[in-house]
C-alpha positions in Angstrom: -15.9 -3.8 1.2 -14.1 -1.4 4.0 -11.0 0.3 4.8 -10.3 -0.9 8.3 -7.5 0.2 10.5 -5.0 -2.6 11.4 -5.5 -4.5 14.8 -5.7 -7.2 17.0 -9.2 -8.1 16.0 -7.9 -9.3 12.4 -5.1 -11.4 13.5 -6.9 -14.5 11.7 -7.8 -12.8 8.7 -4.1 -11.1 8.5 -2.5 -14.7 8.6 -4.7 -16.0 5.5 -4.0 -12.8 3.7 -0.2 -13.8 4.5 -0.3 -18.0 3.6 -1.9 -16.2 0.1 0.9 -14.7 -0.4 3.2 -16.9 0.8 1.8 -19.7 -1.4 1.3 -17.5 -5.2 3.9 -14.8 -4.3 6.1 -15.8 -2.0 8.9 -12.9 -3.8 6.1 -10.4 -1.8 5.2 -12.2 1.1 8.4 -11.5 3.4 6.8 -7.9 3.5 4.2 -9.2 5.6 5.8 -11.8 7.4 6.6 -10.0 10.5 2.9 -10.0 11.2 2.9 -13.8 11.1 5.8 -14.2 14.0 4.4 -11.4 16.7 1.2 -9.9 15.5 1.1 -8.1 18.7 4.1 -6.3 18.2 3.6 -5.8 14.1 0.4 -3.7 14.9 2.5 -1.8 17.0 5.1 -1.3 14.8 1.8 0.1 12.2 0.5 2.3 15.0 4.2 4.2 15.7 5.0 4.2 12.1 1.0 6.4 11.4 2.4 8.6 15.1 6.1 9.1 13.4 7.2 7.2 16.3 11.1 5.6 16.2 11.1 5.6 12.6 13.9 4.2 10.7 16.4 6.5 9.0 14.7 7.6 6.1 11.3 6.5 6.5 7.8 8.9 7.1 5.0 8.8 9.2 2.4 6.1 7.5 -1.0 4.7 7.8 -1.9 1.5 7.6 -5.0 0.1 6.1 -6.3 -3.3 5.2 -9.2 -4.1 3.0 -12.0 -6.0 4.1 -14.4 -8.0 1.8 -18.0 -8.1 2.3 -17.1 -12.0 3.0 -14.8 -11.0 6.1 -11.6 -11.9 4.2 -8.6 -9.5 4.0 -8.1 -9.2 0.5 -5.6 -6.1 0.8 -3.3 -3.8 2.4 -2.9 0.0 1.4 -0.5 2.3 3.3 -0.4 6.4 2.8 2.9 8.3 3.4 2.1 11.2 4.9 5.3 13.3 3.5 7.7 12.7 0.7 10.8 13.8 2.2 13.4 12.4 0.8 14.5 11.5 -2.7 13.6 7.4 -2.5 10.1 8.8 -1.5 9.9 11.7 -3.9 11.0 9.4 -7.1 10.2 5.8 -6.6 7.6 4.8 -3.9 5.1 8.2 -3.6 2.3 8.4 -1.3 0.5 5.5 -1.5 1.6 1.8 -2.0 -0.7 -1.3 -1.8 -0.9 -4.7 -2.5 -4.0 -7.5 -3.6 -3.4 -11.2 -2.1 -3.0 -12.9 -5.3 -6.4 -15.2 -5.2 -8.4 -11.8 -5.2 -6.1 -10.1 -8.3 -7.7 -9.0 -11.5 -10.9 -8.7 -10.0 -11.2 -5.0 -10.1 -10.1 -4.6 -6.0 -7.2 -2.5 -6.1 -8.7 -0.3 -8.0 -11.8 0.2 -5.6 -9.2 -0.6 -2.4 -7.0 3.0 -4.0 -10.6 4.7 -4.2 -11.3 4.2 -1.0 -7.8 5.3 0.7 -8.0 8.9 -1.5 -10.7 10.3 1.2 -8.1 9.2 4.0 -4.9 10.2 2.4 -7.0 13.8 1.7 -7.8 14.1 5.9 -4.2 13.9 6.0 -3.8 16.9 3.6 -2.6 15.4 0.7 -4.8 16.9 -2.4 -2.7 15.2 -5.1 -0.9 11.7 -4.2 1.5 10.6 -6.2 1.4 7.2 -6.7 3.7 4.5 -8.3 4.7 1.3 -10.0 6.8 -0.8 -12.0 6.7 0.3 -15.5 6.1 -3.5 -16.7 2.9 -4.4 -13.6 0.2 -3.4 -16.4 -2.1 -4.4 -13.5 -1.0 -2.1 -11.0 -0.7 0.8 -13.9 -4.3 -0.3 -14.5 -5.5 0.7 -11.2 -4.1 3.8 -10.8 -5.5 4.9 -14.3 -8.9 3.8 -13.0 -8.7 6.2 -10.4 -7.7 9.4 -12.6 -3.8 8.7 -12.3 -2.3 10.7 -15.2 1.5 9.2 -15.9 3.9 12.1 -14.8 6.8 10.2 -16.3 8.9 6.9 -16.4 12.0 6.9 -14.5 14.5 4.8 -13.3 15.2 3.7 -9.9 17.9 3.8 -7.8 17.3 2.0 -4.9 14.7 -0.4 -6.7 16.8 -0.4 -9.9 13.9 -1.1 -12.8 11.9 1.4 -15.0 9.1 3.0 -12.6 6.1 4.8 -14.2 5.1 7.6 -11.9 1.9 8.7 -11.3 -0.5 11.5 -9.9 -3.9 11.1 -8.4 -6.5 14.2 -7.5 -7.7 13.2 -3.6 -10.2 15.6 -4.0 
């Protein structure tokens, strides 16, 4: 499995990954469906949010990754902030966010998918990533803990509005 950068290249794999989650999550799958209407212009959109280019109000630079199995399927997309400069960023989302299509969960790929993206968010500068999720995804909690996540605290959103369990992550 590899950390690839998003592009045109993966357009067929991209919309699989998003009819996965369209099928078994469909409460997630709106995230990702701007990539199903105009790929073109979604990878763009990935490229100028990594360059900090016309960013929404509140929003930081970010890179985009998707994980590729040894298969050729995207089985999962990982994105590191590169700043936490506001309080939403600082409390409730952190450094690094990700998701697993649903057919590949439980499988142990998030946890080698948040491995992998440590060595990138570390070239970006970032020695300790904070890293978060919702106090009740045991799963997600799982995976952060299998990558040396030690629970900074549980805290409760404001934007997100639900118990989130905060965590930190060494890069190096």
């Amino acid at each position: 499995m590899r950390l690839v950068s998003p592009s045109s290249e993966y357009q067929v794999k991209f919309a699989r990954f998003f009819q996965d989650f369209e099928r078994y999550d469909p409460e997630n799958a709106d995230y990702y469906r701007r990539g199903v209407t105009d790929f073109k212009r979604y990878i763009q959109n990935l490229s100028n949010e990594e360059q900090g280019i016309n960013l929404p109000k509140g929003y930081a630079p970010c890179s985009h990754f998707w994980m590729i199995a040894d298969s050729g399927d995207m089985i999962g997309a990982i994105r590191v902030r590169h700043i936490l400069h506001n309080e939403f960023l600082q409390t409730e989302c952190g450094h690094i966010g990700y998701d697993i299509a649903p057919s590949y969960r439980s499988q142990g790929h998030g946890t080698h998918m948040l491995h992998l993206v440590l060595a990138k968010a570390l070239q970006l500068g970032i020695e300790t990533a904070l890293v978060t999720a919702d106090d009740d995804n045991f799963a997600s909690r799982k995976v952060i803990e299998n990558n040396g996540g030690v629970l900074d605290e549980i805290v409760y959103g404001k934007v997100f509005e639900r118990p989130i369990a905060r965590y930190w992550v060494s890069c190096v």
